[in-house]
C-alpha positions as CSV (number, residue, x, y, z in Angstrom):
1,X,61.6,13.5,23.0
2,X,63.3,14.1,19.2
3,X,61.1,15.7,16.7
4,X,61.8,12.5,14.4
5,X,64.4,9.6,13.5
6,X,67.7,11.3,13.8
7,X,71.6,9.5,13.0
8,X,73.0,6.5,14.1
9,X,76.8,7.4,15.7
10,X,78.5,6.5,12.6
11,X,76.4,9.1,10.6
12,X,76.3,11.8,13.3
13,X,77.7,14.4,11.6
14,X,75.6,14.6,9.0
15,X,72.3,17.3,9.6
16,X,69.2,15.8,10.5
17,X,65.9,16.1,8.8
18,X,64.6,17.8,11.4
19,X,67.0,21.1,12.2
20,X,65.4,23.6,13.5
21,X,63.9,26.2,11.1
22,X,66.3,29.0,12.3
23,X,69.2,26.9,11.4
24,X,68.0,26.3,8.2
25,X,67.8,29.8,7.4
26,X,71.3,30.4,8.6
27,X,72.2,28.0,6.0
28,X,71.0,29.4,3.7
29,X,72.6,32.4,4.0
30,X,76.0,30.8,3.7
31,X,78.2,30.1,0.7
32,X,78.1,26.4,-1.1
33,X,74.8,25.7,-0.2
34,X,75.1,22.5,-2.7
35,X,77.0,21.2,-0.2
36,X,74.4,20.9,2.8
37,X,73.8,17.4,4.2
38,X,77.9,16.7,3.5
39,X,79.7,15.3,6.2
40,X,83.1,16.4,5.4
41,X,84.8,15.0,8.8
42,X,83.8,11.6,8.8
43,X,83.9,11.1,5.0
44,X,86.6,12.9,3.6
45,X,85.8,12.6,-0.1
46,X,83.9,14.6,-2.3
47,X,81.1,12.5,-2.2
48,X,78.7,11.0,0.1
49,X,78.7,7.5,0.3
50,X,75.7,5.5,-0.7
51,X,74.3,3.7,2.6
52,X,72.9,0.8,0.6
53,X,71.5,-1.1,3.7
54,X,68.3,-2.0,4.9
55,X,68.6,-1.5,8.7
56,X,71.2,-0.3,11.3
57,X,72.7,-2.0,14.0
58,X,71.5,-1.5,17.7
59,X,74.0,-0.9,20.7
60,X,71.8,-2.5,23.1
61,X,68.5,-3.7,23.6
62,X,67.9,-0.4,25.4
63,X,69.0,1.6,22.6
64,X,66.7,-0.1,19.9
65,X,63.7,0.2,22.3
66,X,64.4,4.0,22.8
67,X,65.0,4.6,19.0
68,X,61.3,3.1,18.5
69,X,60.0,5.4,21.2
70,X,61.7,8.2,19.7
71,X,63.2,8.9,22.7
72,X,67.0,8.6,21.4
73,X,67.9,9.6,17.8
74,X,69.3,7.3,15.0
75,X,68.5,4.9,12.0
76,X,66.5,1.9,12.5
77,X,64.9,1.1,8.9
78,X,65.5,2.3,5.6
79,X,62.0,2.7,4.6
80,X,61.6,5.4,7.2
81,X,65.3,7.2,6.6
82,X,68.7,6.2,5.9
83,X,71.8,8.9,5.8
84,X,72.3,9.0,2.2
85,X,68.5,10.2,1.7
86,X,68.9,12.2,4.5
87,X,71.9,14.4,2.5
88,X,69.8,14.8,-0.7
89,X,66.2,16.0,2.4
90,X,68.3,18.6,4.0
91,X,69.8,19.7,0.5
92,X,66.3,20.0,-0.4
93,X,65.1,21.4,2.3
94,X,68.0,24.4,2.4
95,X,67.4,24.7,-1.7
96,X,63.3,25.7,-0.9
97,X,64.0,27.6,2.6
98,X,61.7,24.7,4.4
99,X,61.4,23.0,7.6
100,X,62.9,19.7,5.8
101,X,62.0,17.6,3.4
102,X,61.0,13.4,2.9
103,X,62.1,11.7,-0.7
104,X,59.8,9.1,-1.6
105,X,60.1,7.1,-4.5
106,X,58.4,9.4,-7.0
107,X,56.6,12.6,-7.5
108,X,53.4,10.7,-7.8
109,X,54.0,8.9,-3.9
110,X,54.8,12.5,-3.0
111,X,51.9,14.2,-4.1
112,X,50.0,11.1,-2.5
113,X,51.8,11.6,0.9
114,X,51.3,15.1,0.8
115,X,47.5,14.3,0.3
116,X,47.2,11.3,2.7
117,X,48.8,13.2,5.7
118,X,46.8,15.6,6.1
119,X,43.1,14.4,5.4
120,X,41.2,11.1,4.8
121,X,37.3,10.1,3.7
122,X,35.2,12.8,3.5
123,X,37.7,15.6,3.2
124,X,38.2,18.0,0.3
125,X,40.7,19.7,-2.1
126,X,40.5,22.8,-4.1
127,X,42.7,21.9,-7.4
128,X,44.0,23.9,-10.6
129,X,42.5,22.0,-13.6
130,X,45.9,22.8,-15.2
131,X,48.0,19.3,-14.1
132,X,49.9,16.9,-15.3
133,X,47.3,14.4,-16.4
134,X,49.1,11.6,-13.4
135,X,47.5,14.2,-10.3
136,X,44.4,15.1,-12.8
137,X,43.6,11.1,-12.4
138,X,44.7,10.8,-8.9
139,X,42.9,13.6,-7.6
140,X,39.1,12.9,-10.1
141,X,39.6,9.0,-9.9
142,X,41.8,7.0,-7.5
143,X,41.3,9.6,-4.1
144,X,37.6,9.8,-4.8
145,X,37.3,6.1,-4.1
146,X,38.4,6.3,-1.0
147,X,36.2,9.2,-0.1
148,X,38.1,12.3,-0.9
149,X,36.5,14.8,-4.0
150,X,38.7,17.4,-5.8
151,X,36.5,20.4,-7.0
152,X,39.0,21.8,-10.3
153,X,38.5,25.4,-11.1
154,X,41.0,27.4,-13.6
155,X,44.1,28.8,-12.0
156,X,43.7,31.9,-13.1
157,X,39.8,32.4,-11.5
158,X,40.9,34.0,-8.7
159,X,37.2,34.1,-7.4
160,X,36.5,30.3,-8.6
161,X,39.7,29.2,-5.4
162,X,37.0,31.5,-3.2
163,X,33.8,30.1,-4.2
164,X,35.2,26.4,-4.2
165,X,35.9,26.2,-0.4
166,X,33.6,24.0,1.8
167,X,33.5,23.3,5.6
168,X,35.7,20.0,4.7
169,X,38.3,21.9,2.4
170,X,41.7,20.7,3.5
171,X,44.0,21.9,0.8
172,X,44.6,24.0,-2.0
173,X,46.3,22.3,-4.7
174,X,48.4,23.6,-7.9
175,X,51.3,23.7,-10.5
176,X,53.7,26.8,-10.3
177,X,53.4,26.3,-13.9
178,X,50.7,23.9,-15.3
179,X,51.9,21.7,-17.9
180,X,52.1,21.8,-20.3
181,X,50.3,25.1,-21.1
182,X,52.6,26.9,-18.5
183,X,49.5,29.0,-16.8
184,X,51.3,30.6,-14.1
185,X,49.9,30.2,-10.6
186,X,49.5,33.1,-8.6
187,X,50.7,31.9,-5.7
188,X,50.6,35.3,-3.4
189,X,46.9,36.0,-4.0
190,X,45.9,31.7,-4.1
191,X,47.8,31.6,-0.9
192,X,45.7,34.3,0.9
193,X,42.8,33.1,-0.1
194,X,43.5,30.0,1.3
195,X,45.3,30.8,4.5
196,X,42.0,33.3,5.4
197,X,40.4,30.2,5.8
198,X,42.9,28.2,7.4
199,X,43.8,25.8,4.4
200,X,47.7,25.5,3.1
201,X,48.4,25.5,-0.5
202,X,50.6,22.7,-1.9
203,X,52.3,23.8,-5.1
204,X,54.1,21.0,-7.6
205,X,57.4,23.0,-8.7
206,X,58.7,20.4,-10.5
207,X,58.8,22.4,-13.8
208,X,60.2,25.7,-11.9
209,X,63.0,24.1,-9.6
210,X,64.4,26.1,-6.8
211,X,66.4,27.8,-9.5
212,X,63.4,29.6,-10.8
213,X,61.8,29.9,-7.8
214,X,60.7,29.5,-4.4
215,X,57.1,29.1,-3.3
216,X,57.7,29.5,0.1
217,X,58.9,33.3,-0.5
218,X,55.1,33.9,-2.2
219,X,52.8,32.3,0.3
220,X,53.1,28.4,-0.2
221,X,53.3,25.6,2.5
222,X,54.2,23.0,0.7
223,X,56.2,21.9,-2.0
224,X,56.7,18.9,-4.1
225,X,59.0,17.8,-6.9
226,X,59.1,14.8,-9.6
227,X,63.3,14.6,-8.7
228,X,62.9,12.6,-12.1
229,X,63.0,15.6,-14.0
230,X,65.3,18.8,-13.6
231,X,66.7,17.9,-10.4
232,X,68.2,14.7,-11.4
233,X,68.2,16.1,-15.1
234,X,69.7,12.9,-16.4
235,X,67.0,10.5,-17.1
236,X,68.0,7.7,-14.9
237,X,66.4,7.7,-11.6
238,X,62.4,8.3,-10.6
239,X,62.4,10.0,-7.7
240,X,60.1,12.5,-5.6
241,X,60.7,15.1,-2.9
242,X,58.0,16.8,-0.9
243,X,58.8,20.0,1.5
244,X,57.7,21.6,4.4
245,X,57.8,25.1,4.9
246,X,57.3,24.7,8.5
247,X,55.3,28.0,8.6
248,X,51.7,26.9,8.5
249,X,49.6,27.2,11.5
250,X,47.8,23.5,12.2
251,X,46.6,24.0,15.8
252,X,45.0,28.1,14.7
253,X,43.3,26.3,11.5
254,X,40.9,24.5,13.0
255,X,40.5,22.1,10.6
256,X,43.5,19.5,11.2
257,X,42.7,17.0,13.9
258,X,45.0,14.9,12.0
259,X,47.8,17.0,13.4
260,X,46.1,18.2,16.5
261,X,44.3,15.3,18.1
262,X,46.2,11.9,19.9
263,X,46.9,9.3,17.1
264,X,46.6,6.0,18.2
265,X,48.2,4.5,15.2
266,X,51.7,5.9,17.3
267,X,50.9,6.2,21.1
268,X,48.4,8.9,21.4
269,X,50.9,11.2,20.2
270,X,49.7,15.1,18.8
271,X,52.1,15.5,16.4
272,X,51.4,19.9,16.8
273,X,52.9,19.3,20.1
274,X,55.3,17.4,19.5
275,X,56.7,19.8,17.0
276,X,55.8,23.3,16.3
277,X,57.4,23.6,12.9
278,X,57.5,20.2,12.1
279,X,54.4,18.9,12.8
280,X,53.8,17.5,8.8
281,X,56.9,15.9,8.2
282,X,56.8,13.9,11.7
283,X,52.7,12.9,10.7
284,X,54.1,12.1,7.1
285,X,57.2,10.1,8.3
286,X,55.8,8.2,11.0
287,X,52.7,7.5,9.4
288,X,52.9,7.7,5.6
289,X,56.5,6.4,5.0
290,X,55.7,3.6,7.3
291,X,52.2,2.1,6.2
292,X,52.8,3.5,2.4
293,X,56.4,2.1,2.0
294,X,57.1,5.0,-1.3
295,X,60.5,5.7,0.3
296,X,63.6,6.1,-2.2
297,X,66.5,4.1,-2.8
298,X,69.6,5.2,-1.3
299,X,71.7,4.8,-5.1
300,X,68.5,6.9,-6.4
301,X,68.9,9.9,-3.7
302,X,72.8,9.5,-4.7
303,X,71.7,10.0,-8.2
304,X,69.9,13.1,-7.6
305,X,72.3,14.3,-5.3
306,X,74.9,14.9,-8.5
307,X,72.1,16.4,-10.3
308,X,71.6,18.9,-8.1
309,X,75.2,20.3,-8.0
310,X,74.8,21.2,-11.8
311,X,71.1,23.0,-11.3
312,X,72.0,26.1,-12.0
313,X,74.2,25.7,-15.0
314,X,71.7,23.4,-16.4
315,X,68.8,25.8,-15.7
316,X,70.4,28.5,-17.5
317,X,71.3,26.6,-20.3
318,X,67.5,25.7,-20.3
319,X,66.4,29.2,-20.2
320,X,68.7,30.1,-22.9
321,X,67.9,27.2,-25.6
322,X,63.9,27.6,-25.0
323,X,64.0,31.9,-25.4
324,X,65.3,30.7,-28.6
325,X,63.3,28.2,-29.6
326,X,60.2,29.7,-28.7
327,X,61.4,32.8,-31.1
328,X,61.7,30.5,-33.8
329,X,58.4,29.3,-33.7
330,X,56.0,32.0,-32.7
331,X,57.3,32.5,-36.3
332,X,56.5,29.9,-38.0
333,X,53.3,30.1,-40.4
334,X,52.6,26.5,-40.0
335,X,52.5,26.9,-36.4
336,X,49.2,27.9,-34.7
337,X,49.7,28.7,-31.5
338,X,52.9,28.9,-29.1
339,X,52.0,28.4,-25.4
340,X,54.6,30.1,-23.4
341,X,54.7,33.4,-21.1
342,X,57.8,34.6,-23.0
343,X,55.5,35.6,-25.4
344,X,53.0,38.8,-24.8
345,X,50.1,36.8,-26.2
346,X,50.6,34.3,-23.2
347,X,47.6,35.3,-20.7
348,X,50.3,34.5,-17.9
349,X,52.9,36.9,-19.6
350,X,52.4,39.7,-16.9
351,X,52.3,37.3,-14.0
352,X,55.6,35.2,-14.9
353,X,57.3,38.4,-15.4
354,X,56.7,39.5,-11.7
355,X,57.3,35.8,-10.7
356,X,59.3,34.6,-12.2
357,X,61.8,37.0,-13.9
358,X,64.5,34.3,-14.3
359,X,62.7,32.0,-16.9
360,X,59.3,30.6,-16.5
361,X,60.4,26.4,-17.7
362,X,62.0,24.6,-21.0
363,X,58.7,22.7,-20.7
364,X,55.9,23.9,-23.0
365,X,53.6,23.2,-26.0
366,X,52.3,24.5,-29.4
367,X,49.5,23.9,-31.5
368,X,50.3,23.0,-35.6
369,X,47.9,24.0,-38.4
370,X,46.5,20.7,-39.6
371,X,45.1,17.3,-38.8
372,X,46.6,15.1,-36.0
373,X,48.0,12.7,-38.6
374,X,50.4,15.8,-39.5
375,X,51.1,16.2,-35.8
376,X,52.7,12.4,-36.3
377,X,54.6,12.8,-38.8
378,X,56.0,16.2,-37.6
379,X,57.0,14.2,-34.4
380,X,58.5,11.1,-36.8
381,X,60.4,13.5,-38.6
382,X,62.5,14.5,-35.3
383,X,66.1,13.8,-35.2
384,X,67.6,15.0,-31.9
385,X,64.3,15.5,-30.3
386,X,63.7,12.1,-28.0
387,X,59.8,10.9,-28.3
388,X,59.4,9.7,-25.3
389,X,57.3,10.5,-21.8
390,X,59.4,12.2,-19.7
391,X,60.7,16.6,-18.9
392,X,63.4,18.1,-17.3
393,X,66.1,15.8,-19.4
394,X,69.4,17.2,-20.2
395,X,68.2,15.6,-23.9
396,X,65.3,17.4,-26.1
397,X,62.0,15.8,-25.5
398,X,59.2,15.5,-27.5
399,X,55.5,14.2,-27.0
400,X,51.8,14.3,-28.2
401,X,49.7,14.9,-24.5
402,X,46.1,14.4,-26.2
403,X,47.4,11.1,-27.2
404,X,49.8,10.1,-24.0
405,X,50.7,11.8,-20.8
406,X,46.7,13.3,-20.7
407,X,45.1,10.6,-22.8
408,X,42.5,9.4,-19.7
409,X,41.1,12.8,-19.3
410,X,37.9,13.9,-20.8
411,X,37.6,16.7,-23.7
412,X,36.5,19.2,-21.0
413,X,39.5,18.1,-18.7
414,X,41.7,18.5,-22.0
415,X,40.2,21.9,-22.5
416,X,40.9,23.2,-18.9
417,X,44.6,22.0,-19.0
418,X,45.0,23.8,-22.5
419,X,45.3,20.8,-24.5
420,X,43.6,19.7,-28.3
421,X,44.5,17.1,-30.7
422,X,47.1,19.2,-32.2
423,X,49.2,20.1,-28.9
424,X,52.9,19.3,-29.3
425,X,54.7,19.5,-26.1
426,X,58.4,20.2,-25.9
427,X,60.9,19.6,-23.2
428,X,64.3,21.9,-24.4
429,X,67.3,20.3,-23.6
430,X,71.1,21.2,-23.9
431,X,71.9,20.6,-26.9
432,X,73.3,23.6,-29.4
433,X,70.0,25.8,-30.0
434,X,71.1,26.3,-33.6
435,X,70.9,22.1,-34.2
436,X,67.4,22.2,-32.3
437,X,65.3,24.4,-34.4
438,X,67.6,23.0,-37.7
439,X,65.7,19.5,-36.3
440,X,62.6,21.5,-36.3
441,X,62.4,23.1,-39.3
442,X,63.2,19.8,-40.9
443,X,60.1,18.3,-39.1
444,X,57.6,21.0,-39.9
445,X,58.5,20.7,-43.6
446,X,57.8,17.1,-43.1
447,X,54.2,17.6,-41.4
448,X,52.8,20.4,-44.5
449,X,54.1,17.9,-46.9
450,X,51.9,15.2,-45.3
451,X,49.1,17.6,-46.1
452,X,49.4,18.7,-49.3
């Protein structure tokens, strides 16, 4: 029996989702790894076509019964996989060195998935308070409903991830960098912590990308990403990608009989047995795609698929235009505070500097002297800087958290993600660095002048 859905005929040369983990790391060894997924000898054009379909054609009634049963391998509905999704999953899945990957339509439904698969009421999750304020209210409001509690303790405290476990703990939870107050996660010690007690850690890498790093080479089991952001890295598509690393042990942890014990929701099966290294993605597939319905458009995984060929050009341009940036306004007298590790007085200085040695994000916030209505007018008085709710663009972005992406969260859930009233955050584009901090210079002027 087939780990998963595999490709119709017409599609078969294109890489499953479910390649063995030994290939993938051959893969990744090899040259043009932006090409993985690309099925050069039935489509010989440099780029994949867009399947825009909902469902594939049977060869026989036989056929379609044995692609139910998972006994045969190929498409049968696009909410469960579709060949042009499958490209941008496998690129994904060679990018982080996982097991394989399922896009979903956002980094919200992936988070969710992530979640869903693996526990239900009466579980727990050990979380970093510093989130985007989306998981904070999914995690302290919307899950807790349906019986699941989040206990949030600071990233940093290493001891806080120790003391937080319970008997129903089911997953550690965090951001490789929290936003927007970029406090690194330490990701080797969090994931030993949690693997001594047989729990995976799920990391959200969406401000990191596989350009910056890889949580799987530090200890984490899963991975997700808003594609939205610096994958897609032009503002057009909402996407979401979550991946397996294929390495965490369901059957020796003792605490999964989600993955260990007959589902009847899909004919008794144990997904452990049915695949060693895949065991997640099959659960999440079968199960979470299908009763959830988050699955991503085939023009959106297209979308994201050109994104990614320019990731590392645009992630160096990132690093460049934020080293500068941030120079400029540690310097600043009207500036407070400057939350990013590039900066010694960053607590997380030390740890992004062994993590992260290429760049730690272009996300990140600071804190003007003054009153909130100067905050306004310093955003007001931008000029190339977009004000509007979104990261990873290949535009500058600016926002005011308190007041938008983190404006449901208490003053103590504020606090813990590093946010006050005065908290600008920043998302550094590509634009000429020199024209960026002219823009801000302009706007600071503007925010003392509303305050003399």
């Amino acid at each position: 029996m087939h780990l998963g859905v595999k490709y119709s005929p017409q599609c078969r040369d294109i890489p499953p989702f479910d390649t063995p983990w030994r290939q993938l790391h051959a893969r990744l060894r090899r040259p043009r790894l932006r090409h993985t997924g690309a099925a050069r000898r039935r489509h010989p054009r440099p780029r994949h076509p867009i399947h825009l379909t909902t469902s594939f054609v049977f060869e026989s009634s036989d056929h379609a019964a044995a692609l139910f049963n998972m006994e045969r391998g190929g498409h049968v509905y696009s909410r469960i996989s579709n060949p042009t999704n499958a490209v941008f999953e496998q690129r994904m899945a060679a990018l982080e060195g996982g097991a394989g990957a399922i896009a979903v339509a956002s980094g919200q439904a992936a988070l969710h998935l992530a979640i869903c698969t693996l526990m239900g009421a009466g579980s727990h999750i050990v979380a970093s308070t510093a989130l985007y304020g989306g998981s904070q209210n999914l995690l302290h409001y919307t899950l807790r409903r349906f019986g699941i509690e989040t206990t949030f303790v600071k990233p940093g405290d290493i001891d806080a991830w120790r003391a937080a476990i319970r008997h129903n703990t089911k997953l550690f939870f965090g951001e490789t960098v929290g936003n927007p107050g970029l406090d690194v996660l330490d990701i080797p010690t969090v994931s030993a912590i949690a693997h001594e007690h047989g729990i995976p850690l799920l990391v959200d890498s969406t401000f990191t990308t596989p350009w910056l790093m890889k949580p799987f080479e530090h200890g984490a089991d899963l991975v997700y990403h808003s594609a939205t952001k610096f994958l897609s890295g032009h503002g057009t598509v909402i996407g979401g990608v979550v991946v397996d690393s294929g390495a965490f042990d369901w059957e020796g942890s003792g605490r999964f009989p989600e993955m260990t014990a007959p589902y009847e929701g899909f004919h008794n099966m144990v997904f452990s047995e049915e695949s060693t290294v895949g065991a997640f993605l099959l659960r999440a597939r079968r199960e979470g795609l299908r009763d959830f319905g988050a699955c991503m458009s085939p023009h959106t995984a297209w979308l994201i698929l050109q994104g990614i060929e320019t990731l590392p050009l645009r992630m160096e341009r990132h690093m460049r235009n934020t080293e500068k940036v941030v120079e400029f306004l540690a310097g600043q007298p009207f500036v407070e505070r400057v939350g990013h590790p590039l900066l010694e007085s960053h607590p997380s200085h030390p740890l992004a500097q062994k993590l992260l040695p290429r760049g730690v994000a272009s996300v990140f916030s600071f804190d003007l002297k003054g009153t909130r209505e100067q905050g306004k007018k310093f955003i007001e008085a931008l000029k190339i800087f977009s004000h509007l709710a979104n990261v990873g663009d290949c535009r500058s972005l600016v926002i005011h958290p308190a007041s938008t992406t983190h404006f449901r969260l208490s003053d103590d859930a504020l606090a813990g993600a590093g946010i006050t009233q005065g908290t600008i955050r920043l998302s550094i584009g590509l634009e000429d660095p020199d024209d960026l901090i002219d823009d801000l210079k302009r706007a600071l002027k503007a925010a003392e002048k509303a305050g003399a």
